[in-house]
C-alpha positions as CSV (number, residue, x, y, z in Angstrom):
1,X,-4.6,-22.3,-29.1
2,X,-5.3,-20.6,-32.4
3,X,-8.9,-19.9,-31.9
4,X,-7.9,-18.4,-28.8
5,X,-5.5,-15.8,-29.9
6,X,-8.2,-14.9,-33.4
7,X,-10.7,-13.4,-31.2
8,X,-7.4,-11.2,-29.1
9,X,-6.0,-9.9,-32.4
10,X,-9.1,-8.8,-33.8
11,X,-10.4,-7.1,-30.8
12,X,-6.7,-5.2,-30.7
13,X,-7.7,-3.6,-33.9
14,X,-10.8,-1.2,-32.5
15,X,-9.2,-1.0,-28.9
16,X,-7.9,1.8,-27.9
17,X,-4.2,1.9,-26.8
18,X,-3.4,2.0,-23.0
19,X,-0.7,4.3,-23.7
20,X,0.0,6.5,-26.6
21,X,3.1,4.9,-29.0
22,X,4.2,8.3,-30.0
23,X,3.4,12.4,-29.1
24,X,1.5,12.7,-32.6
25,X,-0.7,10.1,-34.8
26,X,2.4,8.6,-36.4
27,X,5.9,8.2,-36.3
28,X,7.1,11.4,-37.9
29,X,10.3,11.4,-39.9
30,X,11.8,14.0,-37.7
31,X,10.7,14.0,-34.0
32,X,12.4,17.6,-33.6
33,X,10.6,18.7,-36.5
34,X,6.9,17.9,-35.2
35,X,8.0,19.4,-31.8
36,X,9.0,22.9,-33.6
37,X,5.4,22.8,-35.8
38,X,3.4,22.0,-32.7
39,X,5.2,25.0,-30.9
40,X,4.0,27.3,-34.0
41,X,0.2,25.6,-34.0
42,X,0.7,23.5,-37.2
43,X,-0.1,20.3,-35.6
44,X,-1.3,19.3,-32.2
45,X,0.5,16.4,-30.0
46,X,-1.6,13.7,-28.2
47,X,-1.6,14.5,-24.5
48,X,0.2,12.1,-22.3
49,X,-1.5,9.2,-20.7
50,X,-3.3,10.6,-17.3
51,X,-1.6,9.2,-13.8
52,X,-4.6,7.7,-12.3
53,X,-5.5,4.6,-9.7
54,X,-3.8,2.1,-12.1
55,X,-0.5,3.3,-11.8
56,X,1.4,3.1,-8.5
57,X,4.2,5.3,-7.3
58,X,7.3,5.0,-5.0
59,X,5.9,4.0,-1.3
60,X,5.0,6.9,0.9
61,X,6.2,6.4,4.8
62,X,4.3,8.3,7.7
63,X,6.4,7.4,10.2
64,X,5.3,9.0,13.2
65,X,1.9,6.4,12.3
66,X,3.7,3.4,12.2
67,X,2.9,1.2,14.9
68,X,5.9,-1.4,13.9
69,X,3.5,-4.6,13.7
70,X,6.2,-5.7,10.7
71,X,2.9,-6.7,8.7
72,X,4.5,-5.2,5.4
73,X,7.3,-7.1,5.7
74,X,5.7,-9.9,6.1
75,X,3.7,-9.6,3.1
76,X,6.1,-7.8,1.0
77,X,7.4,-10.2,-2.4
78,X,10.7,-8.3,-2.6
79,X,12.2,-8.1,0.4
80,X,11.8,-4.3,0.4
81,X,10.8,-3.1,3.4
82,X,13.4,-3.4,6.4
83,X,12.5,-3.3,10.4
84,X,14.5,-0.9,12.6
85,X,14.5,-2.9,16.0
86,X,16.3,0.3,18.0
87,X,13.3,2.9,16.7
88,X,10.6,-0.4,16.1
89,X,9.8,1.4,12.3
90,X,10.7,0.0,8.9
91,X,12.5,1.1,6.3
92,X,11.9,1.0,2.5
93,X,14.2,-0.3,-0.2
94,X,13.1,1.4,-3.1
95,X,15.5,-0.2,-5.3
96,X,13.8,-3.9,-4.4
97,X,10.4,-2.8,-4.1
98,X,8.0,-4.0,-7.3
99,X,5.1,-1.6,-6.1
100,X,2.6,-4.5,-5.8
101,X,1.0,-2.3,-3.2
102,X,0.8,-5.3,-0.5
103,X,2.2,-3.4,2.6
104,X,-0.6,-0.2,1.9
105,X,-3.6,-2.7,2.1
106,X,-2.1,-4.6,4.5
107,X,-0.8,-1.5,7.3
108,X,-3.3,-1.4,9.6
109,X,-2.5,2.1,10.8
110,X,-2.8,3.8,7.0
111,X,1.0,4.6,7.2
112,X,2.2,3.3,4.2
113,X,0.5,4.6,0.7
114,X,1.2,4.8,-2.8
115,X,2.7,8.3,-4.1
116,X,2.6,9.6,-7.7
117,X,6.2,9.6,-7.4
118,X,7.9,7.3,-10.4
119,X,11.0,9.0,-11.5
120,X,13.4,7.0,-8.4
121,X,16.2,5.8,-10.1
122,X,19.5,6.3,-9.0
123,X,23.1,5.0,-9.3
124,X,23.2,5.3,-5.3
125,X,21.5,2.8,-3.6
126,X,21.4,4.6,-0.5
127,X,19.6,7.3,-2.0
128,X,16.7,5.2,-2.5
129,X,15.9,4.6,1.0
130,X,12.6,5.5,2.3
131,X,12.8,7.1,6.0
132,X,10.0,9.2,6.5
133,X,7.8,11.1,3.9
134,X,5.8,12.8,6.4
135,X,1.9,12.6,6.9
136,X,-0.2,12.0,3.2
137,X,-2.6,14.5,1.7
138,X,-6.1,13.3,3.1
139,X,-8.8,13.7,1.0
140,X,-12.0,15.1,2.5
141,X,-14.5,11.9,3.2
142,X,-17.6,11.9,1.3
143,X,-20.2,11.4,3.8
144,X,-20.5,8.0,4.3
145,X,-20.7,5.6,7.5
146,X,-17.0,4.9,8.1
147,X,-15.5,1.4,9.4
148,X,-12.7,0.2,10.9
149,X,-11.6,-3.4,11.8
150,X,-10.8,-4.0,15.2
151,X,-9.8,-7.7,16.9
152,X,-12.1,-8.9,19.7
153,X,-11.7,-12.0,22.2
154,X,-13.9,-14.4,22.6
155,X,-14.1,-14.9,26.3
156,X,-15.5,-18.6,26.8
157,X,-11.9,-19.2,25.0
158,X,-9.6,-17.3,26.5
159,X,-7.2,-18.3,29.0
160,X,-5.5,-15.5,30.2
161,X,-2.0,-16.6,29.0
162,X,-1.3,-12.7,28.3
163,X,0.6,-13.5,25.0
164,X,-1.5,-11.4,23.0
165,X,-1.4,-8.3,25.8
166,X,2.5,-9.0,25.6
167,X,2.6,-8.5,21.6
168,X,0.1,-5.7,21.5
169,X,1.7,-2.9,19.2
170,X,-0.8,0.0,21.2
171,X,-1.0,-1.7,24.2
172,X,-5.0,-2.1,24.4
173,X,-4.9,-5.4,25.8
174,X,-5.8,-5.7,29.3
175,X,-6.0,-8.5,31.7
176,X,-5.3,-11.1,34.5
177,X,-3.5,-14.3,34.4
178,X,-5.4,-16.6,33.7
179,X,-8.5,-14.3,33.6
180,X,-10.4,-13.4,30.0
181,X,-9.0,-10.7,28.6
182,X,-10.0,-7.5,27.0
183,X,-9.6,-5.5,24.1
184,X,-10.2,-1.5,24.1
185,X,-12.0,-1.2,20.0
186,X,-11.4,2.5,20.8
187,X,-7.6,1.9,20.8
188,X,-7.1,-1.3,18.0
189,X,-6.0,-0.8,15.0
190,X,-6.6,-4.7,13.8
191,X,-3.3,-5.6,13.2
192,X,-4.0,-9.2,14.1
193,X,-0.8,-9.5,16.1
194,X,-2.8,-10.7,19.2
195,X,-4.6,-13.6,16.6
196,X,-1.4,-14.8,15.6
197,X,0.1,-15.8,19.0
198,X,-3.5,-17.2,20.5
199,X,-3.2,-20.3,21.6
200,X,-6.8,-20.7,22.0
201,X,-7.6,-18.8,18.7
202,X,-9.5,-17.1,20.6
203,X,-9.0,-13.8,18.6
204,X,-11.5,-12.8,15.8
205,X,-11.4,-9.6,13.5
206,X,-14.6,-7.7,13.5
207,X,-16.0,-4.5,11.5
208,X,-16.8,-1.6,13.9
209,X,-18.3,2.0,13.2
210,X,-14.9,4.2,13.2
């Protein structure tokens, strides 16, 4: 166990800190002090730590995307994330939420992402309810071949039970009893549910030119 934490405590000593322990080099004797001598140029304070792709914020909610495939809630560790039978959309329990980021890779629809938005506490739970934050900034796409996954049946397999027409979120499932069925790519937005109530597992996920 020793030689194991040697090698950690000597690396530590040339690392450079994550985050920076206090606004100058050292702990000054009189924090108000170094404030008032940086304001007249005498010394400079260390900028704060940049909000960047490690840090994640309160959950964002586009809820005129959400398709209500309850996938986040299935893979949310906290419990945060609520479903609204009546409007079939979720809530978000800020107050629970640990911001593991689970629900954005999971939502299929790109409803759910993480904001820069950290400073949520409150003494009223209520208040820390996510509704709807309205549609996300999107960034401009950089050129590249875009994908999408989509779910396809496998016809030789299917037997036209219509379970996974009947749980579609978008309705893109078409079909006979007991006849294959079909799934419009143009309209899927992979969410799986149709895979999960196959009988036949019949239902694969696929990669498709968006």
């Amino acid at each position: 166990m020793i030689n194991r934490i040697v090698p950690q405590l000597l690396k530590q000593l040339w690392e450079k800190a994550f985050t920076n322990p206090f606004p100058v080099t050292a702990m000054p004797d009189s924090l108000t002090e170094a404030l008032k001598k940086s304001a007249e140029g005498e010394i400079e304070l260390n900028m704060p730590v940049p909000v960047g792709d490690r840090f994640r914020g309160a959950i964002a909610y586009d809820r005129s995307a959400c398709i209500g495939c309850k996938l986040c809630i299935k893979v949310c560790p906290a419990n945060a994330t609520e479903y609204v039978p009546g409007d079939k959309k979720i809530i978000i329990h800020n107050d629970r939420c640990c911001f593991c980021a689970q629900c954005v890779e999971v939502c299929p629809v790109k409803c759910l992402s993480s904001s820069q938005d950290y400073l949520i506490s409150s003494y009223d739970r209520k208040a820390n309810i996510t509704v709807d934050t309205g549609k996300p900034v999107v960034e401009e796409a950089d050129g590249g071949e875009q994908k999408k996954t989509v779910c396809r049946i496998d016809a030789e397999k299917c037997i036209g039970c219509t379970m996974c027409a009947r749980g579609c979120p978008v309705q893109c499932i078409t079909g006979q009893v007991k006849v294959p069925h079909v799934i419009d790519e143009e309209q899927c937005v992979g969410c799986g549910k149709c895979a999960e109530v196959c009988p036949k597992s019949a239902v694969s996920t696929v990669e498709v030119e968006g």
